[in-house]
C-alpha positions in Angstrom: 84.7 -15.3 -53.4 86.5 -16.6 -50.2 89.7 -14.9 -48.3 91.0 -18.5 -49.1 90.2 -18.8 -52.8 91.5 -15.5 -53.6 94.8 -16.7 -51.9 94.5 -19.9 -53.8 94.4 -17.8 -56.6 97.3 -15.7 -55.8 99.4 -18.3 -54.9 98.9 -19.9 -58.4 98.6 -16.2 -60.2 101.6 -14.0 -58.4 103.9 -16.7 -57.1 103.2 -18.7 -53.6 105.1 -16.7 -51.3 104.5 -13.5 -52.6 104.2 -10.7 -49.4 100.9 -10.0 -47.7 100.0 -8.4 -44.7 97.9 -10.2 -42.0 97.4 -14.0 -40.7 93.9 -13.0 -41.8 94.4 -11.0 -45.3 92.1 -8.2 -45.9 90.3 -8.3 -49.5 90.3 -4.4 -50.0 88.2 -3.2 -52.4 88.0 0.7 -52.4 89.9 4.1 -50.2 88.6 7.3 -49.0 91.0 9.5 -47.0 92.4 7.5 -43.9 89.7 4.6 -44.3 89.9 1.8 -46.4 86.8 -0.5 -47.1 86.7 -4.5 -48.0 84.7 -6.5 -49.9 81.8 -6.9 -47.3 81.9 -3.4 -46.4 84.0 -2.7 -43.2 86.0 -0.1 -43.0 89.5 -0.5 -41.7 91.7 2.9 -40.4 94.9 3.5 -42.5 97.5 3.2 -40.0 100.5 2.1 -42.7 100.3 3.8 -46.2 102.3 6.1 -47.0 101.7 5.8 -50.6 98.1 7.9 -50.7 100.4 10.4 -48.5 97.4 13.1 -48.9 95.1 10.2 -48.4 93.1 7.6 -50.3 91.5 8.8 -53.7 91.9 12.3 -52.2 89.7 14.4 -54.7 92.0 17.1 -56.1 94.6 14.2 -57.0 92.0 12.1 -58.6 90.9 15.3 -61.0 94.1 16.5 -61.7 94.9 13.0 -62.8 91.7 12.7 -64.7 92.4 15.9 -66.3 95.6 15.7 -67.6 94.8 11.8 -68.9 92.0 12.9 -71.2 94.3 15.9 -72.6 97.9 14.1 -72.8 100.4 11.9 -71.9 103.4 11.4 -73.9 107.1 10.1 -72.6 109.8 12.3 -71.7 111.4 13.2 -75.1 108.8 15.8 -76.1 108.8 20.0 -74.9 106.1 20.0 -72.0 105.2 22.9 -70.0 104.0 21.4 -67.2 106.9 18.6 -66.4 109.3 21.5 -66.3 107.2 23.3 -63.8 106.7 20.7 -61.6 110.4 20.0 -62.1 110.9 24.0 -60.9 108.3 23.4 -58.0 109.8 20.2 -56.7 113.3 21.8 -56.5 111.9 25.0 -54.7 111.4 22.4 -51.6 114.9 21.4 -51.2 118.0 22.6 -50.2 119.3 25.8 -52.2 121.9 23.7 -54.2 119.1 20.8 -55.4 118.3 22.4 -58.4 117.9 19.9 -60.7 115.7 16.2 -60.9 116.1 13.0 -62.6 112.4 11.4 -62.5 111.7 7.6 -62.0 109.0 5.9 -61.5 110.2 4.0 -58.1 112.6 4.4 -55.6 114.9 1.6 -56.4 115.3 3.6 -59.8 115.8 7.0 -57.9 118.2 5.5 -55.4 119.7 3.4 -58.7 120.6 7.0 -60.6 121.1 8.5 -57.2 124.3 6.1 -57.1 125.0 6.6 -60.4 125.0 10.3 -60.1 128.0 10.1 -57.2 130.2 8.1 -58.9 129.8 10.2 -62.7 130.5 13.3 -60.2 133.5 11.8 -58.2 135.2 9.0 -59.9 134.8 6.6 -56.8 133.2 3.7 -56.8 132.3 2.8 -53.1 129.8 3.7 -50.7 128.9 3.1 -47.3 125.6 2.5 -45.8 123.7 1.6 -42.7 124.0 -1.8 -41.8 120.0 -2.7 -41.0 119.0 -0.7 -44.1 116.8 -1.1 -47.2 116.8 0.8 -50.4 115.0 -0.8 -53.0 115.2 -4.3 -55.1 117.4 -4.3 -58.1 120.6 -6.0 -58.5 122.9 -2.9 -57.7 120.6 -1.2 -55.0 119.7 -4.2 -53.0 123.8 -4.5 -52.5 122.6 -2.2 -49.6 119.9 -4.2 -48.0 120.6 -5.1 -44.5 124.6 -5.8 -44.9 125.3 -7.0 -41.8 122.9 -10.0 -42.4 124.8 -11.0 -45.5 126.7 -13.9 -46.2 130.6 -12.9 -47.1 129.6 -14.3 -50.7 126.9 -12.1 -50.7 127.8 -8.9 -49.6 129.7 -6.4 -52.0 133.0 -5.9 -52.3 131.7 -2.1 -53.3 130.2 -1.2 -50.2 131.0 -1.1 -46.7 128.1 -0.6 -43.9 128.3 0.8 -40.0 126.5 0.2 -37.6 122.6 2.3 -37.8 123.2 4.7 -34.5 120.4 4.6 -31.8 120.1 4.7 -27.8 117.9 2.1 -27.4 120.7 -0.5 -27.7 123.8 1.4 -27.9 127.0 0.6 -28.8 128.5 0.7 -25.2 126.2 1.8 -22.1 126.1 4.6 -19.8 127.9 7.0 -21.9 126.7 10.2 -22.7 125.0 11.4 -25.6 128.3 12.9 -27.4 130.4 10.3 -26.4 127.7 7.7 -28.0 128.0 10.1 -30.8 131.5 10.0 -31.1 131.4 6.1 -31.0 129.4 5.8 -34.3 131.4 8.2 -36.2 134.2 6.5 -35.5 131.9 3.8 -37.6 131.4 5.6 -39.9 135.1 6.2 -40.6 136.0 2.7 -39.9 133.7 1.6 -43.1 135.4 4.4 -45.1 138.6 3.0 -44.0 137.9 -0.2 -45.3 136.7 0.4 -48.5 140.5 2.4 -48.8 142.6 -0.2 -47.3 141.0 -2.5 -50.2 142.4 0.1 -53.3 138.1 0.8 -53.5 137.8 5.2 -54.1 135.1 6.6 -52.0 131.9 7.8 -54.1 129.4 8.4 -50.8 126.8 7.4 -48.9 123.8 6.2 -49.1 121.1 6.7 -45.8 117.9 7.3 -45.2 117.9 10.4 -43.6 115.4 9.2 -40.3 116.7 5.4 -40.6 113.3 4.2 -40.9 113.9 0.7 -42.0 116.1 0.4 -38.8 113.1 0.8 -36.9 113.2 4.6 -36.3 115.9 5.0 -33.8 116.5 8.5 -31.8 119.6 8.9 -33.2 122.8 11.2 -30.9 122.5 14.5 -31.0 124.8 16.0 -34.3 125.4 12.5 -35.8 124.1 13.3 -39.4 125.7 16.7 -39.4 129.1 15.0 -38.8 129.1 11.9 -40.4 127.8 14.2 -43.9 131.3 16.5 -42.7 133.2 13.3 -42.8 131.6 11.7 -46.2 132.8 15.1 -47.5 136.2 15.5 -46.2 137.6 12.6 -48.0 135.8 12.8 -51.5 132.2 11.2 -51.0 129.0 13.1 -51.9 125.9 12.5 -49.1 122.6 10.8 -50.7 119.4 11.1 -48.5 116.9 8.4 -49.2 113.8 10.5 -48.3 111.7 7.9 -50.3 109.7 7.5 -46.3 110.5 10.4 -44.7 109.8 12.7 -47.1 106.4 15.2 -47.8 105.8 16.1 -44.6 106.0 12.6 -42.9 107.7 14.2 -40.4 105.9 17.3 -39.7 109.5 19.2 -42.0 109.6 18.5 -45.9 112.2 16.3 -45.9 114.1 14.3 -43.3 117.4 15.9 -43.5 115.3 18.7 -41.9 114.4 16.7 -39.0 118.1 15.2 -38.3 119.8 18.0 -39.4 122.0 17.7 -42.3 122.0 19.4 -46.4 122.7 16.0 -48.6 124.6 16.3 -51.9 121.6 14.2 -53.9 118.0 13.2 -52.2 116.0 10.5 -53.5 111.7 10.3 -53.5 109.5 8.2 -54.0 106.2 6.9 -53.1 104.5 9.8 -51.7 105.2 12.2 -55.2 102.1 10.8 -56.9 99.8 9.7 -54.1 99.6 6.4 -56.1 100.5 7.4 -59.2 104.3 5.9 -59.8 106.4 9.0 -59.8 109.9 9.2 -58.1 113.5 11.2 -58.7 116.6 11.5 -57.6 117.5 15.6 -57.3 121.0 17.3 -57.2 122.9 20.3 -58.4 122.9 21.4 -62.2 126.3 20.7 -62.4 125.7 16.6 -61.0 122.7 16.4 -62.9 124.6 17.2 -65.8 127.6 15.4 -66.0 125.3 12.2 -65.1 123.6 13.2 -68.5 127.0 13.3 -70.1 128.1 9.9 -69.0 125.1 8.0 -69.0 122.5 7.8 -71.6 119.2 7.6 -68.8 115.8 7.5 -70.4 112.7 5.7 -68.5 109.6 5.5 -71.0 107.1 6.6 -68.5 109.1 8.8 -66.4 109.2 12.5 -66.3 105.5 12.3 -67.9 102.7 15.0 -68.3 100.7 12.4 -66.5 103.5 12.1 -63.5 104.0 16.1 -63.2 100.2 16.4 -62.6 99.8 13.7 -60.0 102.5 14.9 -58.1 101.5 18.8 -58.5 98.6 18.0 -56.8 100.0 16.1 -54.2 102.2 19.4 -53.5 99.1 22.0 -53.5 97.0 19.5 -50.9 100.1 19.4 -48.8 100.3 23.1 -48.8 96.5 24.3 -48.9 95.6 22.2 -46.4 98.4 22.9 -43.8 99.5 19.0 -43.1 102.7 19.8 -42.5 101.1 21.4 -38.9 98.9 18.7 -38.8 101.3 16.1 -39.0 103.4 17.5 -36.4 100.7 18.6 -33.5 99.0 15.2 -34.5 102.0 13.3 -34.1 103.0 14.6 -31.0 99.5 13.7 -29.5 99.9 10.4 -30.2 103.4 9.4 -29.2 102.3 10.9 -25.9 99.4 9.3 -25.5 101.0 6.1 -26.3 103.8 6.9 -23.7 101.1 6.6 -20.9 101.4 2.9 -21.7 104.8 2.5 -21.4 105.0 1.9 -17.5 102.1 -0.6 -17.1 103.0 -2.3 -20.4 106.2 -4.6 -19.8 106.6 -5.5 -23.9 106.8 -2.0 -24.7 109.7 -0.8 -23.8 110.3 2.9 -26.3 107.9 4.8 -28.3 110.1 7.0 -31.1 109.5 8.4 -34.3 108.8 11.8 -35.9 105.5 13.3 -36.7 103.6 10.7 -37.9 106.1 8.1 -38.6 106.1 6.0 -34.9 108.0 2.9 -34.1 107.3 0.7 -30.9 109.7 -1.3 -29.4 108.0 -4.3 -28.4 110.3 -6.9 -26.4 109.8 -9.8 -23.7 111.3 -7.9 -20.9 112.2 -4.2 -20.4 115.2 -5.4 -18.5 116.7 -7.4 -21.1 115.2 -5.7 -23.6 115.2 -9.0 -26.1 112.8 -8.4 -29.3 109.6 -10.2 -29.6 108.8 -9.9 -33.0 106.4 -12.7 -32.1 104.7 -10.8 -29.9 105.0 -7.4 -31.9 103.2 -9.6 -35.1 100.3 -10.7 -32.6 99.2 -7.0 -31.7 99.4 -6.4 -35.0 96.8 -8.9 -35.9 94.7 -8.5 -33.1 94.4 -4.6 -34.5 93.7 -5.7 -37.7 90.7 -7.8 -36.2 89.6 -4.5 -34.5 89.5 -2.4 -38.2 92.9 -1.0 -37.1 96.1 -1.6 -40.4 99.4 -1.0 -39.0 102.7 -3.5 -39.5 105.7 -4.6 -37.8 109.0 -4.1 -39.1 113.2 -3.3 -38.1 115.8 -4.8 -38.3 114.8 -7.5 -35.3 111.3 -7.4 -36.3 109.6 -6.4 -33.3 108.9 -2.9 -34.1 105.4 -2.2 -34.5 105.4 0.9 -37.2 102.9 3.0 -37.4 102.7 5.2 -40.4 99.2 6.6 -41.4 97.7 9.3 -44.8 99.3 12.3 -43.6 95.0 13.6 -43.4 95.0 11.2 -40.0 93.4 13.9 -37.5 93.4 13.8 -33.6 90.1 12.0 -34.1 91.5 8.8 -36.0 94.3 8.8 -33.0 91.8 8.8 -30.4 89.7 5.7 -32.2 93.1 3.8 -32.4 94.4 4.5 -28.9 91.4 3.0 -27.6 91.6 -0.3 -29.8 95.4 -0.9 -28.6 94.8 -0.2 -25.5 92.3 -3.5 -25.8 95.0 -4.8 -27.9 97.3 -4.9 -25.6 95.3 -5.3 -22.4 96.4 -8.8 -21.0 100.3 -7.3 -21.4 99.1 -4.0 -19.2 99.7 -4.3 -15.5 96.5 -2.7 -13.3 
């Protein structure tokens, strides 16, 4: 069948319009580790996934899966052994004070009872966010999606956002990097302000903890710490979406590692099961519980046999094979490498992320520094011609986002360096 009979289909099966990557759509058909094959055979290298975090189909997943299918799977309102260890295990990652998880089977949900958690604890009912951020797709949680870009009949009277802090395009120039720092606190307290001058009681904030749907932005030095200081001060608990930065994406656990803050309640996601639906929202005892008091929460296929199994295995390749290490020593090789580009390459104009979560600002001038996401989407596809997935993304669409199975290797860099470098080889100056 044809790329453009299968999109026929589609259209008339899912909804015209419904997302897909690529000008050229890639009919995918199986996954092994980093690679992932189409129907005529070619092989493509992961570059975007962060669903198979341990990589596609990875063997221990698939039998611990297979296992604990043909034994049992039952919903949440039995006595099961193994949910309440992976319950134990999951916690045992975290902070000292996350003791305690509420499981989902998407973020939306996690971030969804995340909310709901803050305001059973506190009473408020208002939270502040980034302004260029995204935290899932149901009615309540998308009240968070990219603010600033809301029409005033849209946007919430709930929630307040600041602006997402990052030195690339600062708020004011040639300011040092605790006086930039200072500058989006003040933000941050301007939001909280406003939500008090309109009668609306603080419950928290909601952020994910390396901004990664505002592009990956190197953030001032101390923000997180201070801005979680001043959620706390006047009443609001501090939610860390770690739904992407979480397991090791990073090269630490979480996020909050990285950017250096303890949040009240985290939220995870897509990584937990390596494809298996499994996500929570995880606090203290004490929140957990007085959530359970006030709200009657039950998901049907959440906090399953089925789920604790996936995402036990998920934990134990993580762990037995050292990716935390990898990611990190892999990561750093490639940002490097791809900063050798950056002088002879006028549309790239930064190269950020953590571990092996990159973003790269691609813009029509380094001077100006104005976005191309028109540009950014045409590397994309000519590395998609080359067998190479990544995407484009932020809040200005130009950032090319690079986000591969956290099993990429040195190896799989090296094979993708050389493709963008033909990629981008009419923008590289001799």
């Amino acid at each position: 069948m044809t790329a453009n009979t299968l999109m026929d289909r589609r259209d008339h099966l899912l909804g015209t319009g419904a997302p897909i990557f690529y000008e050229r759509p890639v009919n995918i058909v199986r996954g092994k580790g980093v690679w992932l094959y189409d129907d005529d055979g070619r092989r493509y290298l992961d570059m975007y996934n962060n669903v198979p975090c341990v990589g596609h189909c990875h063997p221990h997943v698939v039998e611990a899966m297979h296992s604990q299918a043909q034994t049992l799977n039952v919903h949440s309102r039995y006595l099961n052994e193994t949910v309440l260890d992976y319950a134990e295990r999951l916690a045992n990652l975290h902070a000292d004070q996350l003791t305690s998880a509420v499981f989902t089977c998407t973020g939306t949900e996690a971030n969804e009872v995340a909310l709901e958690i803050a305001r059973s604890v506190t009473g408020g009912r208002g939270f502040i966010c980034s302004d260029a951020a995204y935290h899932g797709n149901s009615a309540e949680v998308s009240k968070f999606t990219r603010v600033s870009q809301q029409t005033d009949g849209e946007k919430a009277g709930e929630i307040r956002a600041f602006p997402f802090p990052q030195r690339f395009r600062p708020l004011q120039e040639g300011v040092s990097d605790a006086e930039l720092a200072e500058l989006y606190l003040a933000e941050v307290e301007s939001a909280i302000d406003g939500l008090h001058s309109d009668g609306i009681p603080l419950a928290g904030v909601l952020v994910c903890s390396i901004f990664a749907n505002e592009g990956l932005p190197s953030i001032p030095r101390q923000f997180m710490t201070r801005a979680a200081e001043i959620v706390r001060d006047v009443g609001g608990l501090v939610i860390a979406d770690e739904v992407q930065a979480g397991f090791c994406r990073t090269g630490d656990w979480w996020g909050y590692e990285t950017t250096g803050f303890v949040p009240d309640i985290v939220t995870m996601g897509k990584p937990m099961g390596n494809g298996m639906p499994v996500a929570a929202a995880a606090a203290s005892s004490e929140m957990v519980d007085e959530f359970r008091r006030k709200k009657r929460y039950f998901n049907t296929f959440a906090a399953s046999p089925l789920q604790a199994a996936a995402g036990m295995a998920v934990i134990d390749v993580i762990e037995d094979e050292d990716l935390a290490g990898s990611v990190e020593q892999v990561g750093n090789y490639l940002r490097a490498e791809l900063s050798k580009f950056q002088s002879r390459c006028e549309p790239l104009a930064d190269i950020r992320g953590h571990g092996l979560f990159i973003g790269m600002e691609w813009v029509q001038d380094q001077v100006s520094r104005r976005p191309d996401a028109e540009g950014a989407n045409t590397v994309v596809n000519r590395l998609r011609e080359k067998g190479f997935l990544i995407g484009s993304a932020g809040p200005l669409g130009n950032i090319l986002k690079i986000r591969p199975p956290l099993v990429f290797k040195r190896k799989h860099a090296d094979l993708f360096l050389t493709a963008f470098e033909e990629s981008i080889g009419q923008d590289v100056q001799a």
